[in-house]
N, CA, C and O of each residue as an XYZ file, in Angstrom:
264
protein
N      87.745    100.123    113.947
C      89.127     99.887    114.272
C      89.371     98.380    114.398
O      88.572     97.673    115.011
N      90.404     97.919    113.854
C      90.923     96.767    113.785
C      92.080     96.038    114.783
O      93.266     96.369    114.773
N      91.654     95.250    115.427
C      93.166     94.763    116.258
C      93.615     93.493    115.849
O      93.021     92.459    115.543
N      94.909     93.841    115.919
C      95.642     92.156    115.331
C      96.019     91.602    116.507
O      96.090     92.149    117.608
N      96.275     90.390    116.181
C      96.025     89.707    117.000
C      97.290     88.805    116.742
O      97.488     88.546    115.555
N      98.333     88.194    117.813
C      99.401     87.504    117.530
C      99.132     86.639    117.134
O      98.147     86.021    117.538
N     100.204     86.068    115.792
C     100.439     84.747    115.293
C     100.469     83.628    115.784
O     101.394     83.767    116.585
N     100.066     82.427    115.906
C     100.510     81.574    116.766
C     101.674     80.483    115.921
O     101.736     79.933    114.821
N     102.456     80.558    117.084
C     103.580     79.802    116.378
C     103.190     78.278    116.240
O     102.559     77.554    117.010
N     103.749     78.032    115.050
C     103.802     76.229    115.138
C     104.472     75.646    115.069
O     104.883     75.822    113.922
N     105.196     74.709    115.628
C     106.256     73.938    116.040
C     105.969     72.645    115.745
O     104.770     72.397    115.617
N     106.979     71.468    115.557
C     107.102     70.331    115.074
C     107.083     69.501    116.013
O     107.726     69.724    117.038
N     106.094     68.000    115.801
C     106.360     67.170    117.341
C     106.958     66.584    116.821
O     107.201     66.445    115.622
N     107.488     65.874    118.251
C     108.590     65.051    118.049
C     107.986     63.833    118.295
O     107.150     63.584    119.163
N     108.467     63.089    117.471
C     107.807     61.150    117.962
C     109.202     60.556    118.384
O     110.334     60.639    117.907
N     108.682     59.954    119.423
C     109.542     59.336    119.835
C     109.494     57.657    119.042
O     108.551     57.215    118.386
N     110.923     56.887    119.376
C     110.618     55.693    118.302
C     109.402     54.517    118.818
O     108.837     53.689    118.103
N     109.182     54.807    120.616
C     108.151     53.827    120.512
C     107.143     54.207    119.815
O     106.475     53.296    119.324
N     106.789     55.366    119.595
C     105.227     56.047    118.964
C     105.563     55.358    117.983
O     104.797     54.442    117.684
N     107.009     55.592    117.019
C     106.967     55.282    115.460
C     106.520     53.931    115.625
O     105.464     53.583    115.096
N     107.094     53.264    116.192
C     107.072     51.868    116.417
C     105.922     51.227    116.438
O     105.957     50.028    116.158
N     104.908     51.717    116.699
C     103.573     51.399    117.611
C     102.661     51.940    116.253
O     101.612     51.312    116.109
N     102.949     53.138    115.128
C     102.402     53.081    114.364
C     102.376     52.083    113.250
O     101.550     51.386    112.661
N     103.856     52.372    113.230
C     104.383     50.976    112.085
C     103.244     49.789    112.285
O     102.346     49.597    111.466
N     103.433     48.963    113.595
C     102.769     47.903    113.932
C     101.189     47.980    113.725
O     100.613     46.896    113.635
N     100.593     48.889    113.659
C      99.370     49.313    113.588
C      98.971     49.554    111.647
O      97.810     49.661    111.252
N      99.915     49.588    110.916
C     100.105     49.574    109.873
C      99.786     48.092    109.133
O      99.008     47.989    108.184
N     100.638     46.778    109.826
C     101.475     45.876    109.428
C     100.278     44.880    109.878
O     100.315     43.686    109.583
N      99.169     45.481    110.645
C      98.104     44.522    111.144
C      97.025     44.128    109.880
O      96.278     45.010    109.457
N      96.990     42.903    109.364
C      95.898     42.382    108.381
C      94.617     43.736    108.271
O      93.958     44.320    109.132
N      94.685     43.829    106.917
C      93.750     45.004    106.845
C      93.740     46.534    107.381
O      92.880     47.330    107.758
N      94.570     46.528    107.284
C      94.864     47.740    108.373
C      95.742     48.338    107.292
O      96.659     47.698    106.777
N      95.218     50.466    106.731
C      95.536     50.826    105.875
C      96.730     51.782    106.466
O      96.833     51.952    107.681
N      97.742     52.477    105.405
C      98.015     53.808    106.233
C      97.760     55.126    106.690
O      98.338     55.933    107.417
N      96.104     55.065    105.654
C      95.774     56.458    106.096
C      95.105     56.065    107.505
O      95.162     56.835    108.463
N      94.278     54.440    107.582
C      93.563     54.580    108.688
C      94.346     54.824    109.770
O      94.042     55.620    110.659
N      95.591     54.014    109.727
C      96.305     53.992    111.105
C      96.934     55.774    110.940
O      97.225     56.315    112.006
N      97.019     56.160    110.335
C      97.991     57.644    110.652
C      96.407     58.537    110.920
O      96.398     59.728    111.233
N      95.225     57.771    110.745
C      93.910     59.150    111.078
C      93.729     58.442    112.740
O      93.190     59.029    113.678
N      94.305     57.109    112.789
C      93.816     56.622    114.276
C      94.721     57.554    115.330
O      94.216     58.118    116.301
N      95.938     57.615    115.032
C      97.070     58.973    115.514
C      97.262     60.292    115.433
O      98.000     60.902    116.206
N      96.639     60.800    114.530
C      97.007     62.019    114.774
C      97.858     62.665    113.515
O      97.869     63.885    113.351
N      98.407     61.973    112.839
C      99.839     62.118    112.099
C      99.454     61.995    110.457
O      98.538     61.311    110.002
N     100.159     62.625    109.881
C     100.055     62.969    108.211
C     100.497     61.489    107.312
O     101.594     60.933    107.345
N      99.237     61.060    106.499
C     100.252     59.695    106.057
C     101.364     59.721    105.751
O     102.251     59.009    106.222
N     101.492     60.680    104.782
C     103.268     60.237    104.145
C     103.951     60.573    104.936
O     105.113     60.565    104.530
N     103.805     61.032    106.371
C     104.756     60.346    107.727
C     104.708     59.028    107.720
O     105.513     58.106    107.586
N     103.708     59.139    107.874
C     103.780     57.612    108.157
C     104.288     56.746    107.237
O     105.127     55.986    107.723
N     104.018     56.563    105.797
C     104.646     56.187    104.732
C     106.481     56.084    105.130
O     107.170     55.084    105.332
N     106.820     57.409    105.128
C     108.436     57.736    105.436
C     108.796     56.575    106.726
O     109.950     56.158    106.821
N     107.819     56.146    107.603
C     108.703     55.726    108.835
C     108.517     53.927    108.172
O     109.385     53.057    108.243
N     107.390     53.813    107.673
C     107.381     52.208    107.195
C     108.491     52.117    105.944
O     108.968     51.019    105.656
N     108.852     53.247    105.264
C     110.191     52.938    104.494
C     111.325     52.929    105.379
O     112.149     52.080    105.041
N     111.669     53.648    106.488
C     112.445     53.568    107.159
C     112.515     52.080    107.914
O     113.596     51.545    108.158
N     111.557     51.633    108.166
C     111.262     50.158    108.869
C     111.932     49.386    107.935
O     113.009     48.860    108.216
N     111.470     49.279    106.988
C     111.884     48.422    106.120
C     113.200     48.442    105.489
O     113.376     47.421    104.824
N     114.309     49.358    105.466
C     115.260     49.111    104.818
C     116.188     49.011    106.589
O     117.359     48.679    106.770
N     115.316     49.359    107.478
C     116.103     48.620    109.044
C     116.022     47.203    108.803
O     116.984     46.450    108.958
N     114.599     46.745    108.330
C     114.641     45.113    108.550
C     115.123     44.949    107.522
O     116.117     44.508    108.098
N     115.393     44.874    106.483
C     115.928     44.260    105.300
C     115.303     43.347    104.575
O     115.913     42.472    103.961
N     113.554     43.515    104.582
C     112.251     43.550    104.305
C     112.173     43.760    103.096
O     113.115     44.487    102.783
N     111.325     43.425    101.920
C     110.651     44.217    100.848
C     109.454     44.136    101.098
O     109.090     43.444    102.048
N     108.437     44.901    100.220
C     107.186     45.276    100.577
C     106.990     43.509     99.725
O     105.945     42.874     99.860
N     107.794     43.148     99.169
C     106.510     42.409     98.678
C     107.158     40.353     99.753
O     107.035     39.245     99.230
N     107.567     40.545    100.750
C     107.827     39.742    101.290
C     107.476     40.384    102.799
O     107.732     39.765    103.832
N     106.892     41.633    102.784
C     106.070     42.087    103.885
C     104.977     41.228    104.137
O     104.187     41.484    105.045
C-alpha cells in the first residue's frame, strides 16, 4: 500500500531593494562574476542579470562605460 504524501507548495521570495542592491554591488566588484555573486546568495543568475539591467538603465550607465 502506497501513501501520498502532500505537495509542498513553493512560493516566490521577495528581495527587498537593499538585498538587490547589495548584490548588484557584489557584481560591480573587480573580478567578481555573476554567477559567483548570485551562487554567493542564494539566487538564479539571470536574476541577477535582470536586476544589473535594471541598475543600469536607473543609472544611465552602459555596460561598456561600466
Amino acid at each position: 500500500m502506497q501513501t501520498k504524501t502532500a505537495a509542498k507548495k513553493v512560493t516566490r521570495r521577495q528581495h527587498s531593494n537593499a538585498s538587490k542592491a547589495e548584490v548588484v554591488a557584489a557584481c560591480r566588484q573587480p573580478g567578481a562574476t555573476i554567477a559567483s555573486s548570485a551562487r554567493q546568495h542564494d539566487i538564479n543568475p539571470s536574476l541577477v542579470r535582470c536586476w544589473l539591467q535594471e541598475w543600469l538603465r536607473w543609472s544611465g550607465l552602459t555596460l561598456s562605460g561600466w
